[in-house]
ZAVEX-306486 format. One record per residue (C-alpha): residue number from 1; residue in three letters; chain; z, y, x. Coordinates in nm, 3 decimals. Example, Ala and Ser with C-alpha at 12.3 -4.5 7.8 and 13.67 -1.06 7.14 Angstrom:
ZAVEX-306486
- 1 / ALA / A / 0.780 / -0.450 / 1.230
- 2 / SER / A / 0.714 / -0.106 / 1.367
This chain:
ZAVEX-306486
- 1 / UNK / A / -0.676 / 11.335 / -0.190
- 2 / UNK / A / -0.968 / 11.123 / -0.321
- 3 / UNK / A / -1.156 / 11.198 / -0.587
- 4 / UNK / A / -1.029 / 11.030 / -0.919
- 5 / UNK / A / -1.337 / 10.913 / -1.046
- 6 / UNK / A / -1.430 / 10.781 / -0.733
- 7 / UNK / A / -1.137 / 10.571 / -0.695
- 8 / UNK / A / -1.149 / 10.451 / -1.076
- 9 / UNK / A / -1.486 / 10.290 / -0.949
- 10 / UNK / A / -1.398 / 10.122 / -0.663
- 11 / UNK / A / -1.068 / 9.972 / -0.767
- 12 / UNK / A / -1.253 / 9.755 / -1.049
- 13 / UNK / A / -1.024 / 9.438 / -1.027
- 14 / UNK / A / -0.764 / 9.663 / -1.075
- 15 / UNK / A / -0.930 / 9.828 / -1.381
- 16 / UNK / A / -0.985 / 9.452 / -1.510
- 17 / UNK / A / -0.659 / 9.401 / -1.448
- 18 / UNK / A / -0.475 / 9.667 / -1.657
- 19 / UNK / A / -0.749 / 9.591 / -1.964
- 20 / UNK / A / -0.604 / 9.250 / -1.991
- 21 / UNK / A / -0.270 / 9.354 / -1.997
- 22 / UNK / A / -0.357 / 9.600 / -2.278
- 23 / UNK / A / -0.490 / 9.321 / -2.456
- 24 / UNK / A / -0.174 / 9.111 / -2.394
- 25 / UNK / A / 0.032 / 9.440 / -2.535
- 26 / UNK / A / -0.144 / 9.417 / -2.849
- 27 / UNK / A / -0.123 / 9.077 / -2.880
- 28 / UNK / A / 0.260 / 9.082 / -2.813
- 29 / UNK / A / 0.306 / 9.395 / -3.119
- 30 / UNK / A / 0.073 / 9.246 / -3.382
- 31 / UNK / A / 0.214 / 8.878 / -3.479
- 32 / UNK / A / -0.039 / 8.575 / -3.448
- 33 / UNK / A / -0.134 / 8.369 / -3.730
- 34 / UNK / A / -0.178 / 8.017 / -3.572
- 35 / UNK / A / 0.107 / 7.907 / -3.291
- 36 / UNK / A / -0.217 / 7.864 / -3.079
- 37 / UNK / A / -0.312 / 8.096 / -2.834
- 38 / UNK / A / -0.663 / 8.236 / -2.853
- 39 / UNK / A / -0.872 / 8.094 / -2.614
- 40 / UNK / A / -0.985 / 8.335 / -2.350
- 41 / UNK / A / -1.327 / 8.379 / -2.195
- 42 / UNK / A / -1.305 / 8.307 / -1.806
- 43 / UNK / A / -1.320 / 8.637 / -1.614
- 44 / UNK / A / -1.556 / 8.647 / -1.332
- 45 / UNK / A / -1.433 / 8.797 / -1.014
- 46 / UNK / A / -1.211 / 8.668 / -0.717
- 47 / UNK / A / -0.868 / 8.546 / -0.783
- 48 / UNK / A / -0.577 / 8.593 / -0.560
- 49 / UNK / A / -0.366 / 8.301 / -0.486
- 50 / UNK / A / 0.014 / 8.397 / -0.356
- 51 / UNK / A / 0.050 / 8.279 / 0.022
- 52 / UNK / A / 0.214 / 7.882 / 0.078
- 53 / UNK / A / 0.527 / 7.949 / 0.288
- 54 / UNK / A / 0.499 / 7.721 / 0.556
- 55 / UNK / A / 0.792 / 7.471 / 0.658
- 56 / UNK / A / 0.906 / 7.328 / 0.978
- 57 / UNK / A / 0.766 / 6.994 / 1.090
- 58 / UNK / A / 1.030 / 6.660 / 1.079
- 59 / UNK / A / 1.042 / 6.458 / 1.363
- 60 / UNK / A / 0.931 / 6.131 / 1.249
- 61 / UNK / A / 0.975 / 5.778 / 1.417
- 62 / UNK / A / 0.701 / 5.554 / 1.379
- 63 / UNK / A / 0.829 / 5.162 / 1.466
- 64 / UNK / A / 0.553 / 4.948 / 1.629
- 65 / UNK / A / 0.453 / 4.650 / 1.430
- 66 / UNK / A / 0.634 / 4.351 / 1.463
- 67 / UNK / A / 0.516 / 3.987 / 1.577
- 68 / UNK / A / 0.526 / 3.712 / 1.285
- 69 / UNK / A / 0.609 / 3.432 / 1.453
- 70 / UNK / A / 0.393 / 3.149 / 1.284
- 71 / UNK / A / 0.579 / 2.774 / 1.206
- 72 / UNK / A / 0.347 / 2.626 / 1.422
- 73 / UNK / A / 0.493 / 2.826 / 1.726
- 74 / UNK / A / 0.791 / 2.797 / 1.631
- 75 / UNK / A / 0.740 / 2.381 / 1.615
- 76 / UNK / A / 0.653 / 2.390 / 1.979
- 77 / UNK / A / 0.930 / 2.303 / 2.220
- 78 / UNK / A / 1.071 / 2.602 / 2.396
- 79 / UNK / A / 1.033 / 2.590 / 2.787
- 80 / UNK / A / 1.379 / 2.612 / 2.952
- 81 / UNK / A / 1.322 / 2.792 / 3.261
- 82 / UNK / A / 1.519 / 2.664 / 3.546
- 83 / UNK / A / 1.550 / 2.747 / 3.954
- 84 / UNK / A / 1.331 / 2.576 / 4.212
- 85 / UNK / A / 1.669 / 2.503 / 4.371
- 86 / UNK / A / 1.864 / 2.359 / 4.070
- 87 / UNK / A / 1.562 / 2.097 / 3.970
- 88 / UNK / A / 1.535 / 2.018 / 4.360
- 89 / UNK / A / 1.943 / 1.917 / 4.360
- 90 / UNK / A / 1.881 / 1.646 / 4.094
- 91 / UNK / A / 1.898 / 1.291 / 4.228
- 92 / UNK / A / 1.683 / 0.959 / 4.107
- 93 / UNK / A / 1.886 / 0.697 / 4.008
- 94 / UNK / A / 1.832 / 0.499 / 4.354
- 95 / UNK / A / 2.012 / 0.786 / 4.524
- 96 / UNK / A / 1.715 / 0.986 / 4.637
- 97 / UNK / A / 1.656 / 1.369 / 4.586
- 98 / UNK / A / 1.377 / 1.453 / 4.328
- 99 / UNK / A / 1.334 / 1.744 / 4.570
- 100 / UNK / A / 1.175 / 1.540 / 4.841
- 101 / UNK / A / 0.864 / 1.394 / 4.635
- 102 / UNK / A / 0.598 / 1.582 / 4.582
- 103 / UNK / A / 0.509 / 1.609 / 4.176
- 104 / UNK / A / 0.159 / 1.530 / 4.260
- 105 / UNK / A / 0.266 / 1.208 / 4.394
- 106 / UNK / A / 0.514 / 1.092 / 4.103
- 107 / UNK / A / 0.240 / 1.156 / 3.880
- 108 / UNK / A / -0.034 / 0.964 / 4.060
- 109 / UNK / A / 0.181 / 0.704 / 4.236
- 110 / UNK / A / 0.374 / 0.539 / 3.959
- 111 / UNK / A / 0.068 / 0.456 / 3.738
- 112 / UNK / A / -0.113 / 0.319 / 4.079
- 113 / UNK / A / 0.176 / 0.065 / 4.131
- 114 / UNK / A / 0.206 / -0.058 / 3.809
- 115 / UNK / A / -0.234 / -0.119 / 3.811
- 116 / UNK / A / -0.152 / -0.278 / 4.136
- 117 / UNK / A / 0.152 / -0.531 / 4.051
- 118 / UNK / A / -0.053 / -0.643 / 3.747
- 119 / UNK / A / -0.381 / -0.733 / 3.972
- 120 / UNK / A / -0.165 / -0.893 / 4.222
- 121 / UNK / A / 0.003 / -1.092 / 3.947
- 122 / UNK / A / -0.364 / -1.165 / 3.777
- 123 / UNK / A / -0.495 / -1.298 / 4.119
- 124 / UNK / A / -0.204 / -1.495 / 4.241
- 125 / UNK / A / -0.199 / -1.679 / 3.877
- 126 / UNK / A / -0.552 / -1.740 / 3.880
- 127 / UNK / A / -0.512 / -1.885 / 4.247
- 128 / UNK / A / -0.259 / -2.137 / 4.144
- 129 / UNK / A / -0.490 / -2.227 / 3.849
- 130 / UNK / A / -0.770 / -2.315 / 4.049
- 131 / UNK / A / -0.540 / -2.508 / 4.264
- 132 / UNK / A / -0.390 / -2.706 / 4.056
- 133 / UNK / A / -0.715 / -2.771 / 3.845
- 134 / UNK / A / -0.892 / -2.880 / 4.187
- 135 / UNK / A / -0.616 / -3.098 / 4.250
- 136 / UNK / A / -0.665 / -3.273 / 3.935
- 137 / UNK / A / -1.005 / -3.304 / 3.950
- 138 / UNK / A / -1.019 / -3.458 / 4.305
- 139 / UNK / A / -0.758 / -3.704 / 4.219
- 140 / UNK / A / -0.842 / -3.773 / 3.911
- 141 / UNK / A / -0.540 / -3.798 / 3.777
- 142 / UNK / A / -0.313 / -3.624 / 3.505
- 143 / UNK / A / 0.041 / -3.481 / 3.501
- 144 / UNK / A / 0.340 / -3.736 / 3.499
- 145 / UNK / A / 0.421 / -3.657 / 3.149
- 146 / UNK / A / 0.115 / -3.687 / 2.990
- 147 / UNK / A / 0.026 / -3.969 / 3.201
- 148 / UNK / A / 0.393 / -4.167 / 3.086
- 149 / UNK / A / 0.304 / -4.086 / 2.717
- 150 / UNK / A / -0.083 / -4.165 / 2.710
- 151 / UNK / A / 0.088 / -4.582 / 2.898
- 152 / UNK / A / 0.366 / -4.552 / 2.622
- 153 / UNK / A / 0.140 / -4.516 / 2.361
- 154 / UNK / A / -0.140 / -4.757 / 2.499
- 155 / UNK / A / 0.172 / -5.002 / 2.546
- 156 / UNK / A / 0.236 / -4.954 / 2.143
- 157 / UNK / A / -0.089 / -5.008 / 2.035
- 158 / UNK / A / -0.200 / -5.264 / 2.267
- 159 / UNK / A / 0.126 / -5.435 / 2.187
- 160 / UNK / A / 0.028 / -5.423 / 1.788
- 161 / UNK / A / -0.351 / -5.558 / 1.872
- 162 / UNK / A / -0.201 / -5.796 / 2.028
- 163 / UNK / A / 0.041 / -5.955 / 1.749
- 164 / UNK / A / -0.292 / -5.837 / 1.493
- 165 / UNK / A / -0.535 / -6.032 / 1.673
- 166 / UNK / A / -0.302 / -6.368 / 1.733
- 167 / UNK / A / -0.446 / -6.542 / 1.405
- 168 / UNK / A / -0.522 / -6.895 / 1.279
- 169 / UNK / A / -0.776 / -7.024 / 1.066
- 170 / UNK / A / -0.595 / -7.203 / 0.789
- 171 / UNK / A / -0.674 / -7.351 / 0.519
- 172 / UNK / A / -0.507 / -7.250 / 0.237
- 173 / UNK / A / -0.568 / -7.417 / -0.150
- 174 / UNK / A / -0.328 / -7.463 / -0.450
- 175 / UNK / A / -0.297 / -7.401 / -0.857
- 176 / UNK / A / -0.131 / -7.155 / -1.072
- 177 / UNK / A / 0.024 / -7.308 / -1.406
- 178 / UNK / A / 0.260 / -7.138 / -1.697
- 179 / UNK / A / 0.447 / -7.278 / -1.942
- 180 / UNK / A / 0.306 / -7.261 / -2.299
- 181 / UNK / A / 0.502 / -7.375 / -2.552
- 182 / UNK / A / 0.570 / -7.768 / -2.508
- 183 / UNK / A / 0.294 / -7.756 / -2.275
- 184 / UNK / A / 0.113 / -7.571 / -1.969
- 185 / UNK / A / -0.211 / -7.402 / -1.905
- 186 / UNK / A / -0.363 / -7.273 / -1.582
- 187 / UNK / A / -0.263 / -6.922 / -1.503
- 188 / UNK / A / -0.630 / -6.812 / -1.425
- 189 / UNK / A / -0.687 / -6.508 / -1.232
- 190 / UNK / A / -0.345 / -6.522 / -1.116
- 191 / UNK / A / -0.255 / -6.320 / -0.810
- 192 / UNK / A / -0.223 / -6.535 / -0.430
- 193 / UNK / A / -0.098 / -6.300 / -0.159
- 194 / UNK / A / -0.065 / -6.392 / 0.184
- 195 / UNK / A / 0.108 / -6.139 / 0.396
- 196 / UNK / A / 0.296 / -6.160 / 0.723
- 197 / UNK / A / 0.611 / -6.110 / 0.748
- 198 / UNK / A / 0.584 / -5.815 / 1.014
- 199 / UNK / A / 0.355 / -5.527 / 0.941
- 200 / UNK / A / 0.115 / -5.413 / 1.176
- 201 / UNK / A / 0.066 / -5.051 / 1.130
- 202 / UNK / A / 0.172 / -4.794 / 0.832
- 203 / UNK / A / -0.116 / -4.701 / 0.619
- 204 / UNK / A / -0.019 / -4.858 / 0.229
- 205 / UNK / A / -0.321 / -5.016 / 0.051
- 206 / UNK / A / -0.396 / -4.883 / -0.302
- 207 / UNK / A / -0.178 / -5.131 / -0.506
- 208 / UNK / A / -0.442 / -5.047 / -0.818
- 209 / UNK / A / -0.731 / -5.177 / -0.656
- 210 / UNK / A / -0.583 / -5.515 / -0.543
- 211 / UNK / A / -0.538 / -5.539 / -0.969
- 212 / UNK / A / -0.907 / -5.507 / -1.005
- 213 / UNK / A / -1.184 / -5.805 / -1.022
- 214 / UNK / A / -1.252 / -5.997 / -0.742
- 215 / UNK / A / -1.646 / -5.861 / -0.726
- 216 / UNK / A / -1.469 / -5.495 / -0.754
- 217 / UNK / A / -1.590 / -5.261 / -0.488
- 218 / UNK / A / -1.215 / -5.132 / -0.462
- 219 / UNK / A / -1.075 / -5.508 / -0.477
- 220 / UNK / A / -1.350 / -5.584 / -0.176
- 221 / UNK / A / -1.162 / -5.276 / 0.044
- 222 / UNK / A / -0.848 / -5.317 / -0.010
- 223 / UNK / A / -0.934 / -5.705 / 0.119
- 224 / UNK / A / -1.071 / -5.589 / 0.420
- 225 / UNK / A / -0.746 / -5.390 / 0.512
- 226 / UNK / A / -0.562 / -5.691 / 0.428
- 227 / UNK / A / -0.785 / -5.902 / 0.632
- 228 / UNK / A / -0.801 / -5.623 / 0.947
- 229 / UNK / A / -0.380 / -5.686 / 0.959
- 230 / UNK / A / -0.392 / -6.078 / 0.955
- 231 / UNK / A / -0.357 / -6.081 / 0.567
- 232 / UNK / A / -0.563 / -6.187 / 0.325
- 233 / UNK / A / -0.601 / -6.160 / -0.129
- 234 / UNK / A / -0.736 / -6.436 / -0.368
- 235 / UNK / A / -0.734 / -6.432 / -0.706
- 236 / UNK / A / -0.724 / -6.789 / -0.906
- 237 / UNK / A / -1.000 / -6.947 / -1.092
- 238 / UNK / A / -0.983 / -7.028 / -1.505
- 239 / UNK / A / -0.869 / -7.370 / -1.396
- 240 / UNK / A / -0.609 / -7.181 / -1.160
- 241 / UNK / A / -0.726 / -7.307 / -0.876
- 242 / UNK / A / -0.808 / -7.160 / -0.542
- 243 / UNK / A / -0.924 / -7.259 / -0.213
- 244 / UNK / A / -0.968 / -7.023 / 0.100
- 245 / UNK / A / -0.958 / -7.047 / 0.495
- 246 / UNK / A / -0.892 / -6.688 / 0.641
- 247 / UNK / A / -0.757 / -6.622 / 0.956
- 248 / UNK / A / -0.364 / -6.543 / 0.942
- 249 / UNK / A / -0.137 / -6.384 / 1.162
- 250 / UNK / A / 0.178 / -6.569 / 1.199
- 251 / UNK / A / 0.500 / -6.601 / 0.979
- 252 / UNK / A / 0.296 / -6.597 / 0.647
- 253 / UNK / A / 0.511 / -6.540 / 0.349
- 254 / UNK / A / 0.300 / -6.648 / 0.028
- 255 / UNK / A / 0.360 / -6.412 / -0.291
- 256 / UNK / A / 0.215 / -6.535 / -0.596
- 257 / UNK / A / 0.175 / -6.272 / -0.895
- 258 / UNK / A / 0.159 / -6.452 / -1.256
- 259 / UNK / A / -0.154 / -6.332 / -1.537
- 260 / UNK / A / -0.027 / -6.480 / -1.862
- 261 / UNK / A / 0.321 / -6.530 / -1.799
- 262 / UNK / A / 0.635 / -6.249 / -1.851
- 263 / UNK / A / 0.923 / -6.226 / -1.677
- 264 / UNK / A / 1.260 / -6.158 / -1.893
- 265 / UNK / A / 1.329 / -5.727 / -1.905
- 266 / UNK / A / 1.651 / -5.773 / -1.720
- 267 / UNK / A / 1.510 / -5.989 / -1.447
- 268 / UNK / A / 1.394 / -5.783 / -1.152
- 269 / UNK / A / 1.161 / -5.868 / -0.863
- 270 / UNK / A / 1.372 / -6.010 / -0.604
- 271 / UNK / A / 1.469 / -5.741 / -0.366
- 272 / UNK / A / 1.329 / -5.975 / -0.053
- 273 / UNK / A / 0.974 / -5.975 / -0.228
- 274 / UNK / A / 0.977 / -5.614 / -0.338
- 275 / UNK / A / 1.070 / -5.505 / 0.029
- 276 / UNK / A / 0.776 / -5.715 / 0.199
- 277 / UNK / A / 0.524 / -5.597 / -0.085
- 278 / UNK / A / 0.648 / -5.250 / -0.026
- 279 / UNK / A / 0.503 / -5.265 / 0.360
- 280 / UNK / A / 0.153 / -5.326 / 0.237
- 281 / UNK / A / 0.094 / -5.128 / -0.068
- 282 / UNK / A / 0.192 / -4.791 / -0.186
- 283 / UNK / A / 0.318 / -4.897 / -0.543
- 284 / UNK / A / 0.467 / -5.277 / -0.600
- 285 / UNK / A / 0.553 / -5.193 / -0.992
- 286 / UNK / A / 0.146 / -5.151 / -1.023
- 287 / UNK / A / 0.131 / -5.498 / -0.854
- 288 / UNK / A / 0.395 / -5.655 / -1.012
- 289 / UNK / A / 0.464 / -5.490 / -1.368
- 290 / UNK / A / 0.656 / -5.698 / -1.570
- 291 / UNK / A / 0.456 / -6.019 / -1.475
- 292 / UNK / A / 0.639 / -6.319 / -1.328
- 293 / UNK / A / 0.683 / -6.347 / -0.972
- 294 / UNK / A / 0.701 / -6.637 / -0.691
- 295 / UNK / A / 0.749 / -6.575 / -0.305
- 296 / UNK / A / 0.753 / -6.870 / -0.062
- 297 / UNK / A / 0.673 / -6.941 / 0.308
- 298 / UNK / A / 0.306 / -7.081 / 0.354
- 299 / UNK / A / 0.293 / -7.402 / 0.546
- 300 / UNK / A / -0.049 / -7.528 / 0.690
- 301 / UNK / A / -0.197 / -7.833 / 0.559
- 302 / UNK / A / 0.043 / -7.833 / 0.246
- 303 / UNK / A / -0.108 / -7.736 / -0.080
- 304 / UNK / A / 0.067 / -7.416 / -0.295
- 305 / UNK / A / 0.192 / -7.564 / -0.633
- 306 / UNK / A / 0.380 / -7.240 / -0.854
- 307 / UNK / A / 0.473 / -7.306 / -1.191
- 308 / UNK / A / 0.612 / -7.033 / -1.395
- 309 / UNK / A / 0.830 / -7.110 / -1.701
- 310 / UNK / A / 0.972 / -7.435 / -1.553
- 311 / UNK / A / 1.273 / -7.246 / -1.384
């Protein structure tokens, strides 16, 4: 057997030991004063941990990680996967197998054709042009239609130079009177129109400017349209006199526009005068107003006597 001593002082942790549970015995007779345990100083020495059992490893299944499809991928079109033999059985709509042509070729050949027809096309209508623009050019003449039109119309105009330039020198002379009370007074600055009966042309004459004075710029162009149709504008004198020789076109109708003298409200112009003044000028009430008025046919050599208020 082993001496006791000696084993006292080798077994120290088990001598430390047994003084703390002597301490906790005394503790556990003699009641605390504070719920608190005392606080105790740390031992030094190794301290023996109980063994961890050990368990028996789970068989765990680890997934892989799955593919997120992104919305642009799943956008794109999906490719349907078909047999060499299935897409060689289809048939064009002329009849012939797909099969047979080469996909190199229906890619290359169909844009080819197309830039082919359209040259052909651009060259053949540029050959005509040049043809038929060399044939007009040697010739020298133009296509029937425009030809017919371009006589048609030189017929119509030389037709209306014609009747414009058949004019007369004339001389033409009168006096404008009104009646004033038991007596009668010259009608100065009355108007004397002489207009054939046929128009030449269509442009109307500014029926305010025929109003003006006789040394009027506007009264001096509206004359020379007058006189460029084979018409012709005088006013009368403050004796009511007048005395011209223009040349006339034929069939001159004489329309004689009063200064002093009023016609009565419900008289109109007569509808023969307000028709021929109406080929002339654009406006016969700015002509006419409510002033008397006198139409007659102009005969050469015989003087124009009017004489408003002795109707």
């Amino acid at each position: 057997m082993p001496d006791e001593k000696t084993s006292i002082r080798d077994d120290s942790g088990l001598i430390s030991a047994l003084a703390e549970l002597s301490v906790l015995d005394d503790f556990a007779e003699e009641p605390s004063a504070s719920a608190d345990p005392p606080l105790q100083e740390p031992q030094e020495g190794p301290v023996e941990l109980p063994p961890v059992e050990m368990t028996e490893p789970v068989d765990v299944e680890i997934s892989l990680p799955q593919k997120v499809i992104a919305e642009e991928e799943q956008e794109k079109p999906v490719p349907i996967r078909e047999s060499l033999e299935e897409l060689s059985s289809l048939k064009s709509e002329d009849g012939s197998e797909l099969g047979s042509i080469r996909l190199e070729d229906q890619k290359t050949r169909s844009p080819l054709v197309l830039i082919m027809a359209g040259v052909c096309l651009i060259g053949a209508g540029f050959f005509v042009g040049q043809i038929f623009s060399s044939e007009g050019t040697d010739s020298g003449t133009e296509p029937t239609s425009v030809k017919n039109r371009d006589a048609d119309d030189a017929g119509e105009d030389d037709g209306e130079a014609a009747e414009a330039d058949v004019r007369s020198d004339a001389d033409v002379s009168g006096q404008i009177t009104w009646q004033r009370g038991p007596g009668r007074e010259p009608d100065s600055d009355a108007l004397i129109l002489l207009l054939p009966s046929q128009r030449v042309g269509s442009v109307k004459l500014h029926a305010r400017s025929i109003k003006r004075a006789v040394t009027h710029q506007d009264f001096k162009t509206v004359l020379a349209g007058l006189v460029s149709v084979g018409a012709y504008a005088v006013r009368a004198d403050e004796q009511g006199r007048f005395a011209v020789s223009p040349l006339l076109g034929p069939n001159i109708q004489v329309v004689v526009v009063s200064r002093h003298y009023q016609r009565d409200e419900d008289l109109e112009i007569p509808r023969e005068t307000e028709k021929l003044l109406a080929q002339y000028f654009d406006s016969t009430a700015h002509i006419c107003g409510q002033l008397a008025v006198r139409q007659l046919t102009f005969e050469a050599g015989k003087p124009i006597d009017v004489q408003f208020g002795s109707e």
